[in-house]
Each structure stands twice: as C-alpha cells, then as structure tokens.
VEXDREN-2710 file (C-alpha; in Angstrom, 1 decimal):
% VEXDREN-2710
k/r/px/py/pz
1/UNK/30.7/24.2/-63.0
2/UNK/30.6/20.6/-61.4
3/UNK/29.0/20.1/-57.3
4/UNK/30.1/17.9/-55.1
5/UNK/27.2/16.3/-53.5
6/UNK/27.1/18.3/-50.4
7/UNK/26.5/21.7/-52.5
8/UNK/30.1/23.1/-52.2
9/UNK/31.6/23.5/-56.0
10/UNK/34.3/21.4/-57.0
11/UNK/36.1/24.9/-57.3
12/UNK/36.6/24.5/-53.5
13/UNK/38.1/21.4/-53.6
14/UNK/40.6/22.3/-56.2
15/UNK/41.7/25.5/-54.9
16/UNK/41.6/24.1/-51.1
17/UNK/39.3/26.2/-49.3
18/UNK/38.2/25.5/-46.0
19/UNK/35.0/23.4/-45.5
20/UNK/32.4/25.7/-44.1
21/UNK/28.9/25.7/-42.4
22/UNK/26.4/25.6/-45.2
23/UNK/24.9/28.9/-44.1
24/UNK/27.9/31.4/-44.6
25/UNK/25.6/33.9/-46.1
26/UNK/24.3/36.2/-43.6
27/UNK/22.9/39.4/-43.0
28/UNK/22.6/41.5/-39.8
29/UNK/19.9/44.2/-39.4
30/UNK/20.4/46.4/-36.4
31/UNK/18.5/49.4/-34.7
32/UNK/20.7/52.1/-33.1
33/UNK/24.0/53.4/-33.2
34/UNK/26.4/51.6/-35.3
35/UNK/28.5/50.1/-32.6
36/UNK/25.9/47.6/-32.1
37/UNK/27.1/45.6/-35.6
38/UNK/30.4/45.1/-33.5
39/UNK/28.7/42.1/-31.0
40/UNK/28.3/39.9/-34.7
41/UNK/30.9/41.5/-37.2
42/UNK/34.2/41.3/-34.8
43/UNK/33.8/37.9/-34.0
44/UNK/33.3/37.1/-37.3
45/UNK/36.6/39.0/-38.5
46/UNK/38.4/37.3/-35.5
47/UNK/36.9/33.8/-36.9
48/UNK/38.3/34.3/-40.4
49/UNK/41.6/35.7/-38.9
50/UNK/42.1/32.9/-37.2
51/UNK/41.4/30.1/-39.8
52/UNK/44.2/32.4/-42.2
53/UNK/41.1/33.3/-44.5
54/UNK/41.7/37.2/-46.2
55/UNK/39.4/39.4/-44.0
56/UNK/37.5/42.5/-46.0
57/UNK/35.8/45.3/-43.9
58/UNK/33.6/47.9/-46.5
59/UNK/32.4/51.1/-44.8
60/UNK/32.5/54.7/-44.1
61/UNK/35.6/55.9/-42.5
62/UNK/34.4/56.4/-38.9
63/UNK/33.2/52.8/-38.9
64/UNK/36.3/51.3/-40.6
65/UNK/38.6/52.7/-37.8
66/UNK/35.9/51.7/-35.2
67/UNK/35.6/48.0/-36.2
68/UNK/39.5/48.5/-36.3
69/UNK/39.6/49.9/-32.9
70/UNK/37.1/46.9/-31.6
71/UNK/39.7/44.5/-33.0
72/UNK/42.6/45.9/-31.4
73/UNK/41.0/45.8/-27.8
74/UNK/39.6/42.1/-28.7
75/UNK/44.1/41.5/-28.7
76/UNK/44.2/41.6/-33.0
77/UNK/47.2/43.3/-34.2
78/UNK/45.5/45.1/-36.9
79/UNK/48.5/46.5/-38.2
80/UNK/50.3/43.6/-38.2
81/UNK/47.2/41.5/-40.0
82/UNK/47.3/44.8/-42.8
83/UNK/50.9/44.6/-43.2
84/UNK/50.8/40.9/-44.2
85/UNK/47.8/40.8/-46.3
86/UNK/44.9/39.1/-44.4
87/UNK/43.2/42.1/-43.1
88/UNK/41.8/45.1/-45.0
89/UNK/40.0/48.6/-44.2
90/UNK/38.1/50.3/-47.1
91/UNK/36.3/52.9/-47.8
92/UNK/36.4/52.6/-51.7
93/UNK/33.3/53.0/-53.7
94/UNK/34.9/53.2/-57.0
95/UNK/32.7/50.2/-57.7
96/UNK/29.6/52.7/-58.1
97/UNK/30.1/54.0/-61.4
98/UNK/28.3/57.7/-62.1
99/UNK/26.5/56.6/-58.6
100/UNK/25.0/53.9/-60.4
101/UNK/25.6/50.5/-58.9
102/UNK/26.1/47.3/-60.9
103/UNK/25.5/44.3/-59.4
104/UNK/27.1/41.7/-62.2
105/UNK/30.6/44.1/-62.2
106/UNK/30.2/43.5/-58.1
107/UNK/29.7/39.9/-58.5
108/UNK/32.8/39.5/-60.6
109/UNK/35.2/41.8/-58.6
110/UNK/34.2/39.8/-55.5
111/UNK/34.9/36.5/-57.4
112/UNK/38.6/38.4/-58.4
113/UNK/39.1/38.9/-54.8
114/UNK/38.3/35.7/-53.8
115/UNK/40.7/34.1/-56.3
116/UNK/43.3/36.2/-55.2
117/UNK/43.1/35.8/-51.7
118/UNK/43.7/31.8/-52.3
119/UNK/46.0/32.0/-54.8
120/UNK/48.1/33.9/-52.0
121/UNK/47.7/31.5/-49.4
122/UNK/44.5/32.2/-47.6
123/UNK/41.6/29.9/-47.2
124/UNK/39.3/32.0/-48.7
125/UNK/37.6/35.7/-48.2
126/UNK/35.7/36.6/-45.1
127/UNK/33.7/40.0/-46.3
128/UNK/31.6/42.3/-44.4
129/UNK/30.5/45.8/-45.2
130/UNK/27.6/48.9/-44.6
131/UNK/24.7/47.9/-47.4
132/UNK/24.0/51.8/-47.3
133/UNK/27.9/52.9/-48.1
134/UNK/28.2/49.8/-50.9
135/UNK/25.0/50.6/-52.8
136/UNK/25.2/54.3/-51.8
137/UNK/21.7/56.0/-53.4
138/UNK/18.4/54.8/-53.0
139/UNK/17.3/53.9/-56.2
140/UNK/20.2/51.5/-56.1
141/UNK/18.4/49.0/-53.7
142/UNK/16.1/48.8/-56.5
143/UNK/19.1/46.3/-57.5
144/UNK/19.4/44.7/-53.9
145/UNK/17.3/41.5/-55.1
146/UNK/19.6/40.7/-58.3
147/UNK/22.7/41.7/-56.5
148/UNK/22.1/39.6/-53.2
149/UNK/20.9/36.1/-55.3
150/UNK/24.1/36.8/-57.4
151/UNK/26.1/37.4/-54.3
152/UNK/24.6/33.8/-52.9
153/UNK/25.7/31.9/-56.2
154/UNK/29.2/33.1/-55.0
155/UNK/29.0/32.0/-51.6
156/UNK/27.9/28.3/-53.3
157/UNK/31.0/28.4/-55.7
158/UNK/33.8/29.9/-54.3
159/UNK/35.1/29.9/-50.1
160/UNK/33.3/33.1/-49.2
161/UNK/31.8/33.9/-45.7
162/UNK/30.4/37.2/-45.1
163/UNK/27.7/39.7/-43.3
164/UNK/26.0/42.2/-45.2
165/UNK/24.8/45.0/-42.4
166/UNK/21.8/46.9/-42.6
167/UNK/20.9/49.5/-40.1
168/UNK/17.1/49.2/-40.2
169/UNK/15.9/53.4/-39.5
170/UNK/19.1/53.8/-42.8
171/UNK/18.1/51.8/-45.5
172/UNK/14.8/52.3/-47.6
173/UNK/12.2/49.8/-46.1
174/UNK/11.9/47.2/-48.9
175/UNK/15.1/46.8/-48.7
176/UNK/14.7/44.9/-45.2
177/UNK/12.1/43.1/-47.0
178/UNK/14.7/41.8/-49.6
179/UNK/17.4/41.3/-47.3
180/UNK/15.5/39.2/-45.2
181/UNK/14.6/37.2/-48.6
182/UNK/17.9/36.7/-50.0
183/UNK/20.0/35.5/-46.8
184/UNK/19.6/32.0/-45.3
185/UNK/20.5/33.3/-42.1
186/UNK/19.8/36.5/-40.4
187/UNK/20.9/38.4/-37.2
188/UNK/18.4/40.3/-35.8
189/UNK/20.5/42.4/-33.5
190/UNK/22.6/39.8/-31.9
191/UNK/20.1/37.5/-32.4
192/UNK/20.9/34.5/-35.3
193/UNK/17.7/33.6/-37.3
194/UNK/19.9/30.6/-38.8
195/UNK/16.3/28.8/-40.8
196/UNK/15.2/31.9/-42.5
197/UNK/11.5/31.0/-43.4
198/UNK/11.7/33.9/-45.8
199/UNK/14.9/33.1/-47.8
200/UNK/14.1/32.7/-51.6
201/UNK/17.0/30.8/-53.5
202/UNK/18.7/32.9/-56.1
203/UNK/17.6/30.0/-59.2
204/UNK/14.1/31.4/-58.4
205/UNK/15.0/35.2/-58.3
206/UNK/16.8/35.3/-61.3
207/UNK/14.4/33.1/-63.4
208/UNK/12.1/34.5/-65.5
209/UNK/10.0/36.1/-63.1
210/UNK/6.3/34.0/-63.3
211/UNK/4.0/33.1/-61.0
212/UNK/4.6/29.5/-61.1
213/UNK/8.1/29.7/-59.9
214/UNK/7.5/31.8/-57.2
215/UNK/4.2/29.9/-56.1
216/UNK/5.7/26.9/-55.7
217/UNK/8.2/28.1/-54.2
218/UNK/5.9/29.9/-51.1
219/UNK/3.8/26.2/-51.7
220/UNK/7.4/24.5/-50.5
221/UNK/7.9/27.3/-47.7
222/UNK/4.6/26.6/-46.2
223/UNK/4.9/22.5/-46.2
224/UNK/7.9/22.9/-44.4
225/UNK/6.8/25.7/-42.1
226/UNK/3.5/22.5/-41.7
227/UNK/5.6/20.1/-41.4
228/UNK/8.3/21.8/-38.5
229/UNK/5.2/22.2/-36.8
230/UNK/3.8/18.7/-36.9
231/UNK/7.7/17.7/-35.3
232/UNK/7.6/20.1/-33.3
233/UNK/4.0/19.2/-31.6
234/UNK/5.1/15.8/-31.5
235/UNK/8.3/16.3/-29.8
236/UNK/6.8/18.7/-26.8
237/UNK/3.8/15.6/-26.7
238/UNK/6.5/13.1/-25.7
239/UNK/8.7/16.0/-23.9
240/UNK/5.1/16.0/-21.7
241/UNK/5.1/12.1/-21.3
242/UNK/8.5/12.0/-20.1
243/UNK/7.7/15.2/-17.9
244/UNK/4.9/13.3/-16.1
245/UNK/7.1/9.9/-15.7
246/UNK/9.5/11.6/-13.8
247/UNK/7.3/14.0/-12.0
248/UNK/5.4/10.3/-11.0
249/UNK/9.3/9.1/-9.9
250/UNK/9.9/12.0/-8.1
251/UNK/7.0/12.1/-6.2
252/UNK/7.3/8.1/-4.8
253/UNK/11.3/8.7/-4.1
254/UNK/10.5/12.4/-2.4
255/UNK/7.5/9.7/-0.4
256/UNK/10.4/7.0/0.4
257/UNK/13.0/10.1/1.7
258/UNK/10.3/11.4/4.3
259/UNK/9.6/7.6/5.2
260/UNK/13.7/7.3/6.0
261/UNK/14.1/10.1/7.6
262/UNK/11.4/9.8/10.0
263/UNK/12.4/5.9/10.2
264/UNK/16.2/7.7/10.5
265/UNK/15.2/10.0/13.1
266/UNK/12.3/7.3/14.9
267/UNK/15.6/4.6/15.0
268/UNK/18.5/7.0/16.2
269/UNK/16.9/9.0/19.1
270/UNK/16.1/5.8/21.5
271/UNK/19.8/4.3/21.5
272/UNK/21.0/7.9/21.6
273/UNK/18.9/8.7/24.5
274/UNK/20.0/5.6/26.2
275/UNK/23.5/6.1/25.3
276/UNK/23.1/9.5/27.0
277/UNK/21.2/8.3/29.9
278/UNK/24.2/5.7/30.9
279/UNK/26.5/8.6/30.5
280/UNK/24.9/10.3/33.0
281/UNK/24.4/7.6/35.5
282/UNK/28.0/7.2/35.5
283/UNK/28.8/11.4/36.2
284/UNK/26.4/11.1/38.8
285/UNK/26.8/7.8/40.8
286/UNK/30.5/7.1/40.2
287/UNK/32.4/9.6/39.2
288/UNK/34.2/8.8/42.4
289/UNK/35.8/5.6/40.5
290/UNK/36.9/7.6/37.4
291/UNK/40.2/9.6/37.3
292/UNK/40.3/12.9/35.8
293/UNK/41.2/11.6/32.1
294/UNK/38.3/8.9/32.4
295/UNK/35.7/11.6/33.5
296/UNK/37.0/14.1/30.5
297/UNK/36.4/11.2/28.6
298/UNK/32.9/10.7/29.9
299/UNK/32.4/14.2/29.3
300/UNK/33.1/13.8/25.6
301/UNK/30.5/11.1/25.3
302/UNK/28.2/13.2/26.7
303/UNK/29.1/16.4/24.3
304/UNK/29.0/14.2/21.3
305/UNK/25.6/12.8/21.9
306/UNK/24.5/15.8/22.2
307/UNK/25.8/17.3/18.9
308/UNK/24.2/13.8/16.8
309/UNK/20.7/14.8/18.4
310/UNK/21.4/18.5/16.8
311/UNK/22.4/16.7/13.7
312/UNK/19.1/14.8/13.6
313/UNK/17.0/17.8/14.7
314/UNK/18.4/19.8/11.7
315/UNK/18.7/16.9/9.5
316/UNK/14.8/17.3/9.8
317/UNK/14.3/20.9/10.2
318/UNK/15.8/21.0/6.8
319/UNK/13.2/18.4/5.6
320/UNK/10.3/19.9/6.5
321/UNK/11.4/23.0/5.1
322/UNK/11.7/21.5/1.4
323/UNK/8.4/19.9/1.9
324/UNK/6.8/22.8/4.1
325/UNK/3.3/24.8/2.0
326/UNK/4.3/28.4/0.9
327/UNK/2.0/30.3/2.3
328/UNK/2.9/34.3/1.0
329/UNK/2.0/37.2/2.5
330/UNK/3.5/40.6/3.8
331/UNK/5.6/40.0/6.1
332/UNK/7.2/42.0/8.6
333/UNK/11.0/41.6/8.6
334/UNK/11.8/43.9/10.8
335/UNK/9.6/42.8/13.5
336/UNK/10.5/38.9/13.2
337/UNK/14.3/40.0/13.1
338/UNK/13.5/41.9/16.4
339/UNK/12.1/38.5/18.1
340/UNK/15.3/36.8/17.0
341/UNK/17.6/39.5/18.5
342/UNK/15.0/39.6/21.5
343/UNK/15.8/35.7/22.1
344/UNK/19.5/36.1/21.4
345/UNK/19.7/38.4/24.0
346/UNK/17.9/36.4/26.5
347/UNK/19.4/33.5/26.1
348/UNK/22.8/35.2/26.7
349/UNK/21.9/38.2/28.9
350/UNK/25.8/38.5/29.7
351/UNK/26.6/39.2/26.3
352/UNK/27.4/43.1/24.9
353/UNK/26.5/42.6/21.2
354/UNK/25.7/45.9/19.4
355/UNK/22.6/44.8/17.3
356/UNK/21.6/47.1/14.7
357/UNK/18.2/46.5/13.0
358/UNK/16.7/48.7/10.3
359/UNK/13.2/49.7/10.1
360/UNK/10.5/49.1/7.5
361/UNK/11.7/46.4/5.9
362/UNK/9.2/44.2/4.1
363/UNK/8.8/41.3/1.4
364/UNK/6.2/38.8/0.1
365/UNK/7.3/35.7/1.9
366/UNK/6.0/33.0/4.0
367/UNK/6.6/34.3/8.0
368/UNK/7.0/31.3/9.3
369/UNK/10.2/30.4/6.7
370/UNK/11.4/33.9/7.0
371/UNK/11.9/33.7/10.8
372/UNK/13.7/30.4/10.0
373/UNK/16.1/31.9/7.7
374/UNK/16.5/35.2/9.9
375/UNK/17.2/32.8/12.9
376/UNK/20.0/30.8/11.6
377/UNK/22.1/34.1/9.8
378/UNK/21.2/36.5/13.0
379/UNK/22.4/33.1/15.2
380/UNK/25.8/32.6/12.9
381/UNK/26.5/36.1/13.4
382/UNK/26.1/36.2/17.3
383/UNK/28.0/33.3/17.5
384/UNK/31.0/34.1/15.1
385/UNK/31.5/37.4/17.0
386/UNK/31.4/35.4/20.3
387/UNK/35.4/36.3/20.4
388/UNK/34.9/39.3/18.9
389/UNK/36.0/42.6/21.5
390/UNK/33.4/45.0/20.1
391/UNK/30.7/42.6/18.3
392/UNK/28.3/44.5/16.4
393/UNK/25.8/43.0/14.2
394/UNK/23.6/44.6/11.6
395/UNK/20.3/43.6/9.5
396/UNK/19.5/45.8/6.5
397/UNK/17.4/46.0/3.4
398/UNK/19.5/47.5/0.5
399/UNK/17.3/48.3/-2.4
400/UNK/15.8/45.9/-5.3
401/UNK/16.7/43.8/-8.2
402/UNK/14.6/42.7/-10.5
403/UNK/11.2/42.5/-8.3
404/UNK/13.3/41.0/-5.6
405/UNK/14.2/42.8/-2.1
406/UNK/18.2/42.4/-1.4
407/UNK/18.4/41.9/2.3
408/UNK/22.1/41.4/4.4
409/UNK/23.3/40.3/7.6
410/UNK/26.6/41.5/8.3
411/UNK/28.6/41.0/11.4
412/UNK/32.9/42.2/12.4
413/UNK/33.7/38.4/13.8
414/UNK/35.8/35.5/12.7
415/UNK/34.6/35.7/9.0
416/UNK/35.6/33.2/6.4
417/UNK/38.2/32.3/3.3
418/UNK/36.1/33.5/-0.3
419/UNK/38.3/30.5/-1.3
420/UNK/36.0/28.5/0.3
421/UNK/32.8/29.9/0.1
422/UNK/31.1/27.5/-2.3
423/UNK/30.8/25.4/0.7
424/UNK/28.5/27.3/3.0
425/UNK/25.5/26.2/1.9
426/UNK/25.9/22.8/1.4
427/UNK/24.8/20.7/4.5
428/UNK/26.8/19.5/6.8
429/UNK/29.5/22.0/5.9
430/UNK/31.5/23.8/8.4
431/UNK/34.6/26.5/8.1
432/UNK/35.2/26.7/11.6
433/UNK/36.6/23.3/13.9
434/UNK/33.8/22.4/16.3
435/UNK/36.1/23.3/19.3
436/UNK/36.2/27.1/18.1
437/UNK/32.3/27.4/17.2
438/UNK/30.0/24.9/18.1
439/UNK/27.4/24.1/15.1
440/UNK/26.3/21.4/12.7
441/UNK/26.6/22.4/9.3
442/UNK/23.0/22.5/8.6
443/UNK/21.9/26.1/9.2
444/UNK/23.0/27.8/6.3
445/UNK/21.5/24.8/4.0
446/UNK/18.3/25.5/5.4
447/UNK/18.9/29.3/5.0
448/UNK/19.6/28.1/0.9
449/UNK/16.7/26.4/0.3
450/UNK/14.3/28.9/2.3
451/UNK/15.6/31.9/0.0
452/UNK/15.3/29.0/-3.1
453/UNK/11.6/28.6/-3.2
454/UNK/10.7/32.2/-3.0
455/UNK/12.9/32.0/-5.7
456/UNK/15.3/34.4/-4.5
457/UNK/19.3/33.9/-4.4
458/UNK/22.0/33.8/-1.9
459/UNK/25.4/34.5/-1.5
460/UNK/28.3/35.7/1.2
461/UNK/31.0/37.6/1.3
462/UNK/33.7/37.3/3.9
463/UNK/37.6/37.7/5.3
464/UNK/39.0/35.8/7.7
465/UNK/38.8/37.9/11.1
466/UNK/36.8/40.6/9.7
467/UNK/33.4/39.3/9.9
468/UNK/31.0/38.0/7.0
469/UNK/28.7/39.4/5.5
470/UNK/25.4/37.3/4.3
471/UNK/22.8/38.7/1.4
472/UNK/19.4/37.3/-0.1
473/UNK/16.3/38.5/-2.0
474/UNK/13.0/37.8/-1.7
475/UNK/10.1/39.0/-3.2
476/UNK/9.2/42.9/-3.2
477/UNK/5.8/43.4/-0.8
478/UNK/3.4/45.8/-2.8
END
C-alpha cells in the first residue's frame, strides 16, 4: 500500500481519517488497583469522543462498568454515546479460540473494525483494553511480540489510536519487557515516556530473526541515545552562559537600585525636613494670624510629611530586608512575639487588647527577620481592632507541611474583602482609607518577602468586620 511522505498510508487520506500525532500507539503499565488506568484511559476515550472517532473499551466486566462510571462523572452520556454507535463496552473474548490467541485473526478483526467505524461516519477507532483479559493465558504472551509489531503496522495504515494496559504485579514479567519494546510511547503510571529508547519497529520484529537486523538496530538506538546526549550537554553549556549573563546583569542593576534608593532616601529627607520644620514655625509663632480652616490646613501639611518620611523609612526597611544575610538558627517565636506584644502594650498602655500567645513555638529562621515579620502582622492586628469593642488577638503554631511550620495571626477587627486579597502583599497597597487606619502599604510586603527567602509561603484570610486572619511557614527547628 502507497505512504504519503509523512508515514500515514494513503488509506487515511482516501477514507478521511483524522490527522494524528505520530505516536498514537501507546501502552500504560500501572502498579496497584485498577482504577489507576482511569488518570490516562478516560481522557483518552473523552479525546476520541470528542473528535467523532468510534471509541472501544476491552475488559473484564467490573472494569468495563468502572471506566463507564469514570465517564459519566467526567459529564459523557455513556448511554447516549452506546445508543448512537461511537462508544462501546466489551467483555467479549470470542477472539481466543480453544484459549489460544491468534494474533494475525486479531490484526484483521481490528482492521474490520476500523473500516467499519469510517465507513459509518467516524474518524476512525480509538481502542483500549486489559492485555491480561485480551490474551487471557500465559502462554499466550508468548505471542505478545508478533501481535504488538502487527498491531503497530495497523496504527501506520489505518486511523487507529489506542492504549494497551498492563498492570505490572498481572502480567508475566517478559511481557513488560515486550511491551516496553513494541510501543513508541509508554505511560508509566501517569507518566508519558513519549521517545521510548526501547521501541523496536515491527519491520525488524517480524524479519527473519538474525543478528544483523537486530544489531543494527541497538547500533542505531545507541547513536541516537549519543547523540541526544551530545545536544543535550550542549544546550545546558549555553543554558549556563546565559545563566551567568544575567546573574552578571542582575547583580549591577540590584548595585544601581541600592545606589537610588539611598540617593532616593539621601535627596528626600532634607527638603522634607525643611518642609516640616516651616510647618512648625508657623503652628508655633503665628498661629495667631491663621483662622481655623488655615491652621487645619497647616495641620494637614504637617500629617502628610509625616506619612512620606514613613513611606521612605519602609521604602528602605523593605530594602534591606531583600538584601539582608540569612543567618538561620532556632529561634524562639514565642519569646520574640512576647517583645512585640510587650511594646504594643507600652506604647498604648490605655489599650484593653486580649493578646493570646502560644507557647513553644519554634522554627529555623533568621531572629532578626522573624521579629520583623512578627512586628508588622502583631502591629496590623492591634491596629485593625483599634475599633474593635472586645479586641482579642491570637499568635499560634498549627502543625507542619512538608518540613515547614504553619504559623497564624488572627485577630476579630475590621478584616478585609477575599475579593481583594491578592493585593496585600504588594507594596504600597492598602484596603483601608488612611483616615480609618493610618499605615503605608509597606508592612505586609516586607512580611512577603521575609517568609519568601526562608522559602516559606503566605497567605490571609479575612471578612469584612470579622477580623483577618494571617498564616506563613517557615522552616521546622530540629
């Protein structure tokens, strides 16, 4: 039979089957119970469902009306799909005659199949089935080798896609050996080998069986396994370059940011200072010449000033955390959430705030960052519960994830819209109008990238006027 020259058979062409990925021939070999072939075999059957190609599950009866079930819950109307044509349950093994398995009278009934599902209106036959119900006794993988180069003949001639599934602890063991031989692609669990180093084309299986054709065959395997290499080692060679150029880029830009924002913060301090110090001369010496709306407005000069030096202070806080040296050790973080509550407390003795801290809690951190981050989410939640008639804050550690402690603050004050919480720990973002809750928008930035290089996460939770509540990790102290 004539090829077109990118190895699909004319046959396609003429009978108007879908153009397909070259490797349609695939095989999945799983270790367990036998819902695990569902995470590769459903989506296949949706695929072929979907592209009106004539969909074949082969198995026992217990997996036919599981895959069956699977389908239903993925939204197919299996019932529907049966009563048209394009799906199909079977548990038919009339194909194994005496028990004896044929491989040629396979080959042609799948061709039959095939034909018939186009002739019908399909784009072809999307097949998947248990290798241990199709082939049934041992001795019949014996046969797998002749069957499975056969079976890949079809998938070159004819629009075919299909699985064949082998549960590894069910199947005798050379026939993992010949499966993984025969297919060009493998799953390995849900896993897709798509260059299988081990595939032998079927023109070299069914040959006469010498050692030349074989040999040169592994001699071809191996040059290409050489030569993947060679590309490979040159690609992760200039992967490397590039990796140093920009490591060399980043390093001068990350030297011209600290230059600006010292320059930044060198530049804007002395005319804010003076700006402040006029301000003041003017409360002082002649507040006697300003009516009540020119001294309000005074008194807004004054406030503002004051919030752009915060904005610089954290502008560089911030900095020198991103730049700060990690220096890890086990740290106390119940004793440096204490000092934070202790200066709280002092610096508002009027204040009833029922602060809850629990004991023993511990992580591999740097103390000085630590007390940073524990300052700025123990400060947001004594100042969001400011109006607040029974404020009550709380600082826990809640078990582990993955080698990382989970830590939270939560608090019962003004909380926040989820809608919006994507914002909090960008900087300069704010929730809350400056009149209700002074701030700058910097805090929980820092508190982002502290958590970031201990490589921990963060994230919050929230409803307006129900407080917030504020959770990262960092690593577990042995």
């Amino acid at each position: 039979m004539a090829r077109d020259n990118d190895g699909r058979a004319t046959y396609n062409r003429r009978m108007g089957a879908t153009s397909t990925a070259a490797s349609r021939h695939k095989c999945l070999i799983y270790d367990g119970d036998p819902s695990e072939q569902l995470a590769v075999v459903v989506p296949l059957l949706v695929d072929g469902l979907e592209d009106n190609w004539r969909c074949l599950y082969l198995g026992s009866p217990d997996a036919a009306s599981m895959v069956d079930s699977a389908l239903t819950s993925r939204g197919v109307d299996t019932a529907a799909a049966t009563r048209r044509g394009a799906l199909a349950f079977s548990s038919d093994r009339s194909h194994l005659v005496g028990g004896r398995f044929d491989p040629g009278a396979m080959v042609d009934g799948l061709r039959a199949a095939i034909d018939d599902a186009v002739n019908e209106g399909f784009g072809g036959l999307c097949a998947t089935g248990d290798m241990r119900w199709e082939l049934g006794a041992d001795e019949n993988f014996d046969l797998l080798l002749e069957y499975e180069a056969r079976l890949e003949q079809v998938f070159r001639e004819r629009p075919l896609r299909g699985i064949c599934q082998y549960h590894r602890s069910m199947v005798p063991t050379h026939a993992l050996r010949d499966a993984l031989m025969t297919h060009r692609a493998a799953y390995l669990g849900e896993r897709l080998n798509s260059d299988n180093l081990f595939y032998v084309p079927p023109e070299v299986l069914l040959a006469e069986r010498t050692s030349g054709d074989l040999g040169e065959w592994m001699c071809q395997q191996i040059l290409r396994v050489l030569d993947a290499e060679r590309e490979r080692d040159q690609v992760l060679r200039d992967l490397e370059r590039r990796v140093d150029e920009r490591t060399r880029e980043l390093q001068v830009a990350n030297r011209h940011l600290e230059s600006f924002s010292y320059s930044v913060s060198h530049d804007l301090r002395a005319p804010l200072r003076a700006i402040d110090g006029f301000a003041r001369i003017l409360m002082e010496d002649h507040a006697g010449q300003l009516d009540p709306e020119g001294r309000r407005v005074l008194e807004r000069v004054v406030g503002s000033v004051r919030h752009m030096g915060d904005l610089i202070e954290g502008m560089l806080a911030m900095g020198r955390v991103v730049k700060a040296d990690l220096h890890r050790t086990r740290v106390d973080v119940t004793a440096l959430a204490e000092e934070v509550a202790r200066e709280l407390r002092e610096g508002e003795p009027g204040r009833a705030v029922e602060l809850v801290i629990a004991r023993d809690m511990r992580a591999l951190a740097d103390p000085v960052l630590v007390r940073s981050l524990l300052s700025n989410l123990i400060g947001n939640a004594w100042k969001f519960t400011s109006k607040t008639a029974h404020p009550r804050v709380e600082v826990r550690q809640s078990g582990e994830q993955a080698g990382y402690a989970v830590f939270s603050v939560r608090d019962n004050g003004a909380g926040f819209d989820m809608r919006y919480a994507g914002k909090l720990f960008g900087a300069f973002q704010r929730l809350h109008r400056q009149e209700e809750f002074s701030g700058t928008g910097v805090g929980l930035a820092t508190v982002e990238r502290i958590v970031s290089r201990h490589g921990g996460r963060v994230w919050a939770e929230g409803k307006p006027g129900e407080g917030a509540n504020f959770q990262f990790t960092l690593p577990v102290a042995p």
